[in-house]
C-alpha positions as CSV (number, residue, x, y, z in Angstrom):
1,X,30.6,-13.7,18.7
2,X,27.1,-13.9,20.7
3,X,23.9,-14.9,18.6
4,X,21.3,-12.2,18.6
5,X,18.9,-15.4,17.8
6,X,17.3,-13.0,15.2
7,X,14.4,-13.8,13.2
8,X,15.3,-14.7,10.5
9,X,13.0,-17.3,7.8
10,X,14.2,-20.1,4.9
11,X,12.5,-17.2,2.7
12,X,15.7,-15.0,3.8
13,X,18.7,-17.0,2.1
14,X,19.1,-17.8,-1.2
15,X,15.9,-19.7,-2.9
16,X,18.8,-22.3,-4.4
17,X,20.0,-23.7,-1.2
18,X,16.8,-25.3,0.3
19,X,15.1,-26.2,-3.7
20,X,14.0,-29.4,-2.6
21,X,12.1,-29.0,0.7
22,X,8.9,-26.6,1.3
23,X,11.2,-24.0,2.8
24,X,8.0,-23.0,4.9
25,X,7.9,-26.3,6.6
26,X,12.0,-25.8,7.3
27,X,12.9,-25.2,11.1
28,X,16.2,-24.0,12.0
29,X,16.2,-25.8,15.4
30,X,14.9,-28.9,14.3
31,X,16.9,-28.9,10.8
32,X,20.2,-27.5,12.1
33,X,22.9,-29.2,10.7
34,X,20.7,-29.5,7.3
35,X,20.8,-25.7,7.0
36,X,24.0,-25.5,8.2
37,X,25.8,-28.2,5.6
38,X,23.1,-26.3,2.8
39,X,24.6,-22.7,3.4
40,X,28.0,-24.4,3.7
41,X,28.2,-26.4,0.8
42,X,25.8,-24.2,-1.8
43,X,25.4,-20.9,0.1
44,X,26.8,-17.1,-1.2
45,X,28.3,-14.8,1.5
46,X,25.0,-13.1,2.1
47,X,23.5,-16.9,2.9
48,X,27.0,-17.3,5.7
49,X,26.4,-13.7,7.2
50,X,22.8,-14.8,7.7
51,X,23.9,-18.4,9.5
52,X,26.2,-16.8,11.4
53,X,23.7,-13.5,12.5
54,X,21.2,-16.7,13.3
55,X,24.1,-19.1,15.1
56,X,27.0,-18.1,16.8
57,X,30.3,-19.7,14.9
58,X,31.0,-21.5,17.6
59,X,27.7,-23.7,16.9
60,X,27.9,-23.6,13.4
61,X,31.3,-24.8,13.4
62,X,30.3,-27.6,16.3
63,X,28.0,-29.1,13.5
64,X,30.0,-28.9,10.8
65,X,32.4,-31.1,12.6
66,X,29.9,-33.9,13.0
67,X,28.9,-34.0,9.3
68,X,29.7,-37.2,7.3
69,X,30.6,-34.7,4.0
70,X,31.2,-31.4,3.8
71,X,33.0,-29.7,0.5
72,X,36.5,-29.0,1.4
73,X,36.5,-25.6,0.6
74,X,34.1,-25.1,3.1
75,X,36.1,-27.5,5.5
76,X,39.3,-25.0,5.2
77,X,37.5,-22.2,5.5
78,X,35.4,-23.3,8.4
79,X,38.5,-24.1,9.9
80,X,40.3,-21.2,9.3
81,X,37.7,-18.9,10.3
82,X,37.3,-20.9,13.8
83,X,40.7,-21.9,14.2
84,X,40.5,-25.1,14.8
85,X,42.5,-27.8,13.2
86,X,40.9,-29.7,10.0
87,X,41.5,-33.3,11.8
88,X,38.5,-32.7,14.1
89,X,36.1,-32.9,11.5
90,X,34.4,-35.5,11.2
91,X,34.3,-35.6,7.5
92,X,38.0,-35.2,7.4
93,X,38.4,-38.0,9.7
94,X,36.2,-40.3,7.4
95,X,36.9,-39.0,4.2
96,X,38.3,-41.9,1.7
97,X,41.7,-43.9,1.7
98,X,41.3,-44.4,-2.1
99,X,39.9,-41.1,-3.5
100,X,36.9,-41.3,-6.6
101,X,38.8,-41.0,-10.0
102,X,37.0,-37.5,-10.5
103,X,38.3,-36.0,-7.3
104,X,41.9,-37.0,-8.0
């Protein structure tokens, strides 16, 4: 799936995702994986169909897999969607031997 590299502003997602940044100062090319692990991690539908109409999947999932965290919902679904296998994420990879007592 080619990226039409559309126009398309912080002003167009959700005003939730990007609540503490000016989302005018915010550029996609310079902030990638920031918007990426936002829309990921907090985004609606509407927010992925915009990533992905901005960034091919192929690049989207290339920077999910070098994020230290990612919510693994997300991780599964990014996975699934891209087939590729969950053990070359990164945040799979690191995730921790002893999980938190609220994530057990």
């Amino acid at each position: 799936m080619p990226s039409t590299q559309e126009t398309i502003s912080p002003a167009d997602f959700s005003r939730k995702l990007f609540w503490d940044v000016d989302p005018s100062t915010l550029d996609f090319e310079r902030h990638r994986k920031y918007v990426v692990a936002r829309v990921l991690e907090y985004g609606t539908l509407d927010d992925w169909q915009l990533l992905v109409r901005r960034f091919t999947l192929e690049s989207i999932i290339g920077i999910a897999q070098t994020l230290r965290t990612l919510d693994p919902k997300a991780l599964s679904f990014l996975a699934t969607v891209g087939h590729v296998p969950r053990s070359s994420f990164r945040c799979y990879t690191l995730s921790r031997s002893v999980p938190t007592p609220w994530n057990s």
